[in-house]
ROVOTI-700247 format. One line per field, with one value per residue (C-alpha): residue number from 1; x, y, z; residue in three letters. Coordinates in steps of 0.2 Angstrom, whole numbers, plus 5000, padded with zeros to 4 digits. Each point is the difference from the previous one (the first is absolute). Layout:
N
pagu: NUM | ...
px: X | ...
py: Y | ...
pz: Z | ...
marlum: ALA | ...
END
This chain:
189
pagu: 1 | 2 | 3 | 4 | 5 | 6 | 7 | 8 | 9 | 10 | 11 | 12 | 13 | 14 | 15 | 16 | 17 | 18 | 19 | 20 | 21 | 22 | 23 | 24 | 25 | 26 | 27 | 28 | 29 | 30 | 31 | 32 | 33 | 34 | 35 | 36 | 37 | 38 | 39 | 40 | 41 | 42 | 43 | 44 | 45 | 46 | 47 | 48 | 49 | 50 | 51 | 52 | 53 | 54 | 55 | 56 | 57 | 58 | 59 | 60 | 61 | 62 | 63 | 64 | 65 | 66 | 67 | 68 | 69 | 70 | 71 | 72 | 73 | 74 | 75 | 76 | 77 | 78 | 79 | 80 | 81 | 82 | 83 | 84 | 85 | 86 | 87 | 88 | 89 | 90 | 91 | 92 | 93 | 94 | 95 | 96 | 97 | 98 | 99 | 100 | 101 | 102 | 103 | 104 | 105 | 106 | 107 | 108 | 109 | 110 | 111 | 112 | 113 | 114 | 115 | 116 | 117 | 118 | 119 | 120 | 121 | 122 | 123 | 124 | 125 | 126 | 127 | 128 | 129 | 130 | 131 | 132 | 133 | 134 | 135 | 136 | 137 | 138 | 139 | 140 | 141 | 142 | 143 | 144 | 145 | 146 | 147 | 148 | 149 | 150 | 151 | 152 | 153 | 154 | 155 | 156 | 157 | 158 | 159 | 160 | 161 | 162 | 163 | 164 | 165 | 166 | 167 | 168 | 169 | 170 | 171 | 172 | 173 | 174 | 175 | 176 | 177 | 178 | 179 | 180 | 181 | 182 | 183 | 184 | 185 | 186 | 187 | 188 | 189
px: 5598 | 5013 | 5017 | 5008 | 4990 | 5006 | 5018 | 4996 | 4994 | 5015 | 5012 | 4990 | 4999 | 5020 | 5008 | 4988 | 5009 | 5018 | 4993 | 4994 | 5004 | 4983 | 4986 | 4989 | 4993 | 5003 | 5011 | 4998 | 4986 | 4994 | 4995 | 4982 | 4995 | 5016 | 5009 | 4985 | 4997 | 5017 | 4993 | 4985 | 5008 | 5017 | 4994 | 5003 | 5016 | 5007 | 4990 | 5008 | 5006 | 4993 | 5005 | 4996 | 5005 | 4985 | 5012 | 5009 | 5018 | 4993 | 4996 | 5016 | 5006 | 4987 | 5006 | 5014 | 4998 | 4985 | 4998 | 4991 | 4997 | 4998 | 4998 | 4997 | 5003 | 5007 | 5004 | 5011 | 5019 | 5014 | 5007 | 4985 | 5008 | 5015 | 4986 | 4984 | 4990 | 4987 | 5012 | 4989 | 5013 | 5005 | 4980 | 4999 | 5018 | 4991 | 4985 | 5010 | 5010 | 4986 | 4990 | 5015 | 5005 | 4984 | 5001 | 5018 | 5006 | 5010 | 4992 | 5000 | 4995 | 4997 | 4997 | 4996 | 5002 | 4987 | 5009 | 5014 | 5008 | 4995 | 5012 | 5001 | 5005 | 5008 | 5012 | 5014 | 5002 | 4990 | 5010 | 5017 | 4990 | 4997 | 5018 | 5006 | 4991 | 5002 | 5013 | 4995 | 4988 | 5014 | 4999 | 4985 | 4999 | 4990 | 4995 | 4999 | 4994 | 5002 | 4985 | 5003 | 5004 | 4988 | 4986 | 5004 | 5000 | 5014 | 5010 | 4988 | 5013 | 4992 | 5003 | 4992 | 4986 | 5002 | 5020 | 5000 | 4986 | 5012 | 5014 | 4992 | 4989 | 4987 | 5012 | 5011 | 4984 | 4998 | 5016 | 4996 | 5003 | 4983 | 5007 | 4992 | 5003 | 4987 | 5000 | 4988 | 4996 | 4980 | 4984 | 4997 | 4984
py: 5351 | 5011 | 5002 | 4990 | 4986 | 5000 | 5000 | 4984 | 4991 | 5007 | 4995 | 4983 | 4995 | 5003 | 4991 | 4985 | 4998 | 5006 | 4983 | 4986 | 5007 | 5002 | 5015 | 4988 | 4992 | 5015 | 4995 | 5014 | 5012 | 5016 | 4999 | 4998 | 5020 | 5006 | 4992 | 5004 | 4979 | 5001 | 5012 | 4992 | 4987 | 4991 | 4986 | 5010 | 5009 | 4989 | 5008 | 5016 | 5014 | 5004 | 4982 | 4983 | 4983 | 4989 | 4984 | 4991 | 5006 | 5019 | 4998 | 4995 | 5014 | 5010 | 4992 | 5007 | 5019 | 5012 | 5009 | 5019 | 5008 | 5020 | 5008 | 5019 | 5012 | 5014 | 5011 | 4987 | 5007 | 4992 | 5016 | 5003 | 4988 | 5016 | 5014 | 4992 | 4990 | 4992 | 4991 | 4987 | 4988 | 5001 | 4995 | 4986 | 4991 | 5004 | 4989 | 4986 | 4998 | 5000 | 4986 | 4990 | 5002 | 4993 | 4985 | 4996 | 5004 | 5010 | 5015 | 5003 | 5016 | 5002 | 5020 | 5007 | 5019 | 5007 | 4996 | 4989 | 4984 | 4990 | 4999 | 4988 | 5004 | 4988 | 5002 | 5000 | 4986 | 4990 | 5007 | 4994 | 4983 | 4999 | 5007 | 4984 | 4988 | 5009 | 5013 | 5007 | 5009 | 5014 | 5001 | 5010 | 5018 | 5005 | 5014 | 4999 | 5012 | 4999 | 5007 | 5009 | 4985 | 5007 | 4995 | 4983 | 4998 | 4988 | 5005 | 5001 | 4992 | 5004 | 4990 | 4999 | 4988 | 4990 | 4998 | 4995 | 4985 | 4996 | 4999 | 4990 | 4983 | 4994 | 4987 | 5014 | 5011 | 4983 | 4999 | 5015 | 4996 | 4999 | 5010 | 5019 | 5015 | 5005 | 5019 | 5011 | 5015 | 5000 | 5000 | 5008 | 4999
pz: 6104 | 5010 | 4995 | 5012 | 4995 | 4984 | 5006 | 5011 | 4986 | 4991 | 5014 | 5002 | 4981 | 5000 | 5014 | 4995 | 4985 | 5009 | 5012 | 4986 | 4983 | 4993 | 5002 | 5005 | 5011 | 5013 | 5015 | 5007 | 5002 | 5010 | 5017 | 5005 | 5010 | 4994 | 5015 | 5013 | 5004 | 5010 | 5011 | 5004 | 5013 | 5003 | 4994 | 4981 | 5002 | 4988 | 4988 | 4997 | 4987 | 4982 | 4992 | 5005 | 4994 | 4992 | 4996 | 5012 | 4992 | 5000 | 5019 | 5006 | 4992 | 5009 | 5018 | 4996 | 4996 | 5003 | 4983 | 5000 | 4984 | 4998 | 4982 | 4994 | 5012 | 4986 | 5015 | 5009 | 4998 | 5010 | 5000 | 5016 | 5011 | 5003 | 5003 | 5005 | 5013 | 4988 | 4990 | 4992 | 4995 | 5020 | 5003 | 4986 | 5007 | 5018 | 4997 | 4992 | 5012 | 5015 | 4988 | 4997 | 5021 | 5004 | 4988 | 5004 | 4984 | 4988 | 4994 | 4981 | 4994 | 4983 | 4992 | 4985 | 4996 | 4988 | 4983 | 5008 | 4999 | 5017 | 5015 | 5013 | 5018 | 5012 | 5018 | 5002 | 5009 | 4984 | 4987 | 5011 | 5001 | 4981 | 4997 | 5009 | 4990 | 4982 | 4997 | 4985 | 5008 | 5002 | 4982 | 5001 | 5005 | 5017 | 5009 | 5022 | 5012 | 5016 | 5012 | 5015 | 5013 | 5011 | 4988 | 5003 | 4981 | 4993 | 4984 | 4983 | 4987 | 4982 | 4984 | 4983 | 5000 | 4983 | 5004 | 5019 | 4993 | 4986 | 5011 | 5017 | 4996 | 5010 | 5007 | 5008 | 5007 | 5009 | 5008 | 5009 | 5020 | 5007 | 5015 | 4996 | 5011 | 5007 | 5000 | 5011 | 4991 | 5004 | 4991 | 4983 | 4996
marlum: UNK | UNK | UNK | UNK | UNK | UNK | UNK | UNK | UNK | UNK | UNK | UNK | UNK | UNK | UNK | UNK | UNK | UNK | UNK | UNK | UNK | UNK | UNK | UNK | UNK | UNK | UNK | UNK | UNK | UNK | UNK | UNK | UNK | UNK | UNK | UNK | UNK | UNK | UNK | UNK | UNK | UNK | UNK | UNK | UNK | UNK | UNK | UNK | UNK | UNK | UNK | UNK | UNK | UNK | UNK | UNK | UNK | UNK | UNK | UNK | UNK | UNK | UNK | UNK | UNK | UNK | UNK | UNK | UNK | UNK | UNK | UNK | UNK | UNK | UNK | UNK | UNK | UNK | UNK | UNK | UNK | UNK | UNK | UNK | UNK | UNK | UNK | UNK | UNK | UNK | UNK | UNK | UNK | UNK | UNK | UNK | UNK | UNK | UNK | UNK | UNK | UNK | UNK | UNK | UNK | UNK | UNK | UNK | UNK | UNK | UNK | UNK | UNK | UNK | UNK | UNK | UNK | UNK | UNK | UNK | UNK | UNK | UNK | UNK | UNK | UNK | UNK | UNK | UNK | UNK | UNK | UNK | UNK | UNK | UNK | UNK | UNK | UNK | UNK | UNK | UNK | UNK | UNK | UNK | UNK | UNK | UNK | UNK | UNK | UNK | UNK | UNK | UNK | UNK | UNK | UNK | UNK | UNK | UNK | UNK | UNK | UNK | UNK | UNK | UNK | UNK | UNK | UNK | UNK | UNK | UNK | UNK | UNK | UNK | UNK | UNK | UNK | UNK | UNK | UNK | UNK | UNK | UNK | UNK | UNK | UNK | UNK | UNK | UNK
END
Protein backbone atom coordinates (compact mmCIF):
# COMPACT_ATOMS: atom_id res chain seq x y z
CA UNK A 1 0.00 0.00 0.00
CA UNK A 2 1.31 3.56 -0.77
CA UNK A 3 2.31 5.99 1.65
CA UNK A 4 -0.41 8.20 1.16
CA UNK A 5 -2.68 5.46 1.92
CA UNK A 6 -1.43 4.92 5.11
CA UNK A 7 -1.66 8.57 6.12
CA UNK A 8 -5.55 8.38 5.01
CA UNK A 9 -6.25 5.77 7.07
CA UNK A 10 -4.12 7.53 9.70
CA UNK A 11 -6.02 10.82 9.04
CA UNK A 12 -9.38 8.75 8.87
CA UNK A 13 -8.96 6.65 12.10
CA UNK A 14 -8.08 10.00 13.99
CA UNK A 15 -10.78 12.43 13.28
CA UNK A 16 -13.31 9.53 13.83
CA UNK A 17 -12.39 9.34 17.20
CA UNK A 18 -11.89 13.55 17.35
CA UNK A 19 -15.90 13.14 15.99
CA UNK A 20 -17.50 10.07 18.43
CA UNK A 21 -14.92 9.42 20.99
CA UNK A 22 -14.35 5.79 20.06
CA UNK A 23 -11.68 4.16 17.33
CA UNK A 24 -14.42 2.30 16.10
CA UNK A 25 -16.84 2.13 14.11
CA UNK A 26 -14.94 4.47 11.58
CA UNK A 27 -16.88 7.68 10.82
CA UNK A 28 -14.81 8.54 8.46
CA UNK A 29 -13.02 6.70 5.79
CA UNK A 30 -10.86 7.18 2.55
CA UNK A 31 -12.35 8.09 -0.53
CA UNK A 32 -13.18 5.55 -3.22
CA UNK A 33 -10.36 6.39 -6.49
CA UNK A 34 -8.61 8.60 -4.29
CA UNK A 35 -11.05 11.49 -5.18
CA UNK A 36 -11.51 10.53 -9.03
CA UNK A 37 -15.67 9.67 -8.57
CA UNK A 38 -16.07 13.69 -8.30
CA UNK A 39 -14.68 14.01 -11.51
CA UNK A 40 -16.76 11.59 -13.17
CA UNK A 41 -19.95 13.88 -13.43
CA UNK A 42 -21.66 16.67 -11.58
CA UNK A 43 -23.90 14.59 -10.19
CA UNK A 44 -20.63 13.45 -7.65
CA UNK A 45 -18.90 16.80 -6.93
CA UNK A 46 -20.03 16.25 -3.51
CA UNK A 47 -17.68 13.50 -3.36
CA UNK A 48 -14.42 15.15 -3.15
CA UNK A 49 -10.92 15.37 -1.37
CA UNK A 50 -8.76 12.38 0.29
CA UNK A 51 -11.52 11.80 3.22
CA UNK A 52 -14.98 11.13 3.31
CA UNK A 53 -17.72 10.84 6.00
CA UNK A 54 -19.30 7.03 6.29
CA UNK A 55 -21.84 8.27 9.29
CA UNK A 56 -24.38 10.56 8.96
CA UNK A 57 -22.37 13.06 11.85
CA UNK A 58 -18.93 12.38 9.68
CA UNK A 59 -20.77 13.66 6.37
CA UNK A 60 -22.04 16.82 7.78
CA UNK A 61 -18.79 17.42 8.58
CA UNK A 62 -17.82 16.45 5.12
CA UNK A 63 -20.55 19.03 3.60
CA UNK A 64 -18.85 21.37 5.20
CA UNK A 65 -15.04 21.17 4.27
CA UNK A 66 -13.17 19.26 1.39
CA UNK A 67 -10.14 17.52 3.05
CA UNK A 68 -6.89 16.66 0.89
CA UNK A 69 -4.19 14.78 2.58
CA UNK A 70 -0.39 14.93 1.29
CA UNK A 71 2.47 12.91 3.28
CA UNK A 72 6.40 12.39 2.49
CA UNK A 73 7.84 14.55 0.14
CA UNK A 74 11.60 14.77 2.16
CA UNK A 75 12.57 17.39 -0.44
CA UNK A 76 9.58 19.68 0.30
CA UNK A 77 11.08 22.92 2.15
CA UNK A 78 9.18 26.02 2.65
CA UNK A 79 12.05 27.78 2.31
CA UNK A 80 11.31 26.91 -1.95
CA UNK A 81 8.37 29.05 -1.97
CA UNK A 82 11.17 32.26 -1.94
CA UNK A 83 13.43 30.76 -4.86
CA UNK A 84 11.43 28.43 -6.88
CA UNK A 85 8.64 27.68 -9.18
CA UNK A 86 7.93 23.93 -8.20
CA UNK A 87 7.04 24.74 -4.75
CA UNK A 88 5.03 21.44 -3.80
CA UNK A 89 3.48 22.85 -0.83
CA UNK A 90 2.01 25.75 -3.54
CA UNK A 91 0.70 22.46 -5.71
CA UNK A 92 -0.73 20.41 -2.74
CA UNK A 93 -2.81 23.97 -1.29
CA UNK A 94 -3.38 24.44 -5.24
CA UNK A 95 -5.47 21.26 -5.65
CA UNK A 96 -7.30 21.65 -2.42
CA UNK A 97 -8.55 24.64 -3.09
CA UNK A 98 -9.80 23.71 -6.77
CA UNK A 99 -11.56 20.34 -5.30
CA UNK A 100 -13.12 22.30 -2.40
CA UNK A 101 -14.26 25.28 -5.27
CA UNK A 102 -16.05 22.71 -7.10
CA UNK A 103 -17.94 21.19 -4.17
CA UNK A 104 -18.69 24.53 -2.66
CA UNK A 105 -16.70 23.98 0.33
CA UNK A 106 -13.75 24.86 2.61
CA UNK A 107 -10.71 23.36 1.59
CA UNK A 108 -8.80 21.57 4.30
CA UNK A 109 -5.28 20.59 3.70
CA UNK A 110 -3.81 18.28 5.70
CA UNK A 111 0.40 17.63 5.28
CA UNK A 112 3.00 15.71 6.81
CA UNK A 113 6.68 16.17 6.26
CA UNK A 114 8.71 12.95 6.24
CA UNK A 115 9.52 12.58 10.16
CA UNK A 116 6.97 15.36 11.11
CA UNK A 117 4.16 16.21 13.25
CA UNK A 118 0.91 16.78 10.67
CA UNK A 119 -0.24 20.24 9.78
CA UNK A 120 -3.50 21.46 8.70
CA UNK A 121 -3.96 24.27 6.31
CA UNK A 122 -7.09 26.35 6.04
CA UNK A 123 -7.79 30.32 4.37
CA UNK A 124 -7.83 33.00 5.72
CA UNK A 125 -11.09 33.69 5.37
CA UNK A 126 -11.90 30.19 7.46
CA UNK A 127 -9.56 30.78 10.09
CA UNK A 128 -11.34 34.60 10.61
CA UNK A 129 -14.59 32.27 10.54
CA UNK A 130 -13.41 29.92 13.17
CA UNK A 131 -11.63 32.75 15.17
CA UNK A 132 -15.24 34.26 15.53
CA UNK A 133 -16.80 31.32 16.80
CA UNK A 134 -13.77 30.01 19.19
CA UNK A 135 -11.04 32.34 20.20
CA UNK A 136 -8.64 30.27 21.57
CA UNK A 137 -7.64 29.28 18.37
CA UNK A 138 -5.19 32.28 18.62
CA UNK A 139 -3.53 30.27 21.20
CA UNK A 140 -2.00 28.14 18.85
CA UNK A 141 1.02 29.20 16.77
CA UNK A 142 0.61 29.41 12.75
CA UNK A 143 2.29 29.88 9.75
CA UNK A 144 0.55 31.90 6.34
CA UNK A 145 1.88 32.53 3.06
CA UNK A 146 0.42 34.54 0.84
CA UNK A 147 0.64 33.48 -2.98
CA UNK A 148 1.27 35.93 -5.75
CA UNK A 149 -2.40 37.29 -6.30
CA UNK A 150 -2.10 36.71 -9.80
CA UNK A 151 -2.29 33.07 -9.06
CA UNK A 152 -5.53 33.37 -7.84
CA UNK A 153 -4.56 31.33 -4.74
CA UNK A 154 -6.10 32.58 -1.57
CA UNK A 155 -3.90 32.76 1.69
CA UNK A 156 -2.54 29.14 3.08
CA UNK A 157 -2.84 29.61 7.04
CA UNK A 158 -0.84 26.62 8.62
CA UNK A 159 -1.57 25.17 12.04
CA UNK A 160 -0.52 21.95 13.88
CA UNK A 161 -2.95 19.19 13.24
CA UNK A 162 -3.39 17.42 16.75
CA UNK A 163 -3.98 21.17 18.45
CA UNK A 164 -6.24 22.95 15.88
CA UNK A 165 -8.70 19.47 16.48
CA UNK A 166 -8.26 19.78 20.15
CA UNK A 167 -9.09 23.31 19.93
CA UNK A 168 -12.22 23.40 17.26
CA UNK A 169 -15.21 20.57 17.80
CA UNK A 170 -17.25 19.21 15.29
CA UNK A 171 -20.01 21.55 16.32
CA UNK A 172 -18.05 24.76 15.44
CA UNK A 173 -16.66 23.12 11.80
CA UNK A 174 -20.39 23.16 11.35
CA UNK A 175 -21.17 26.67 11.96
CA UNK A 176 -19.06 27.35 9.16
CA UNK A 177 -21.27 29.77 6.65
CA UNK A 178 -22.10 27.61 3.67
CA UNK A 179 -21.39 30.66 1.51
CA UNK A 180 -17.55 29.51 0.03
CA UNK A 181 -15.61 31.63 -2.39
CA UNK A 182 -15.34 30.37 -5.17
CA UNK A 183 -11.80 30.93 -6.53
CA UNK A 184 -10.59 30.50 -10.22
CA UNK A 185 -7.33 29.24 -10.36
CA UNK A 186 -7.80 26.43 -13.15
CA UNK A 187 -7.21 22.72 -13.42
CA UNK A 188 -4.51 20.78 -11.58
CA UNK A 189 -4.54 17.64 -12.62
Amino acid sequence: MAKGGSFERYISKFLTKWLTGKEKPYAFWRMPASGGLATISEENKDLSGDIIGITIEAKEICSVINIECKTGYPQTSFWQHFRETNFKTEEFWKQSVHDASKANKHPVLIYRKKNKRPAVGITSDMYDELYAIKYSLFDIPSISIKFPVKSGIPELVLLDFEKFFDCIRPEELKQLPNYVVKYNIGETR
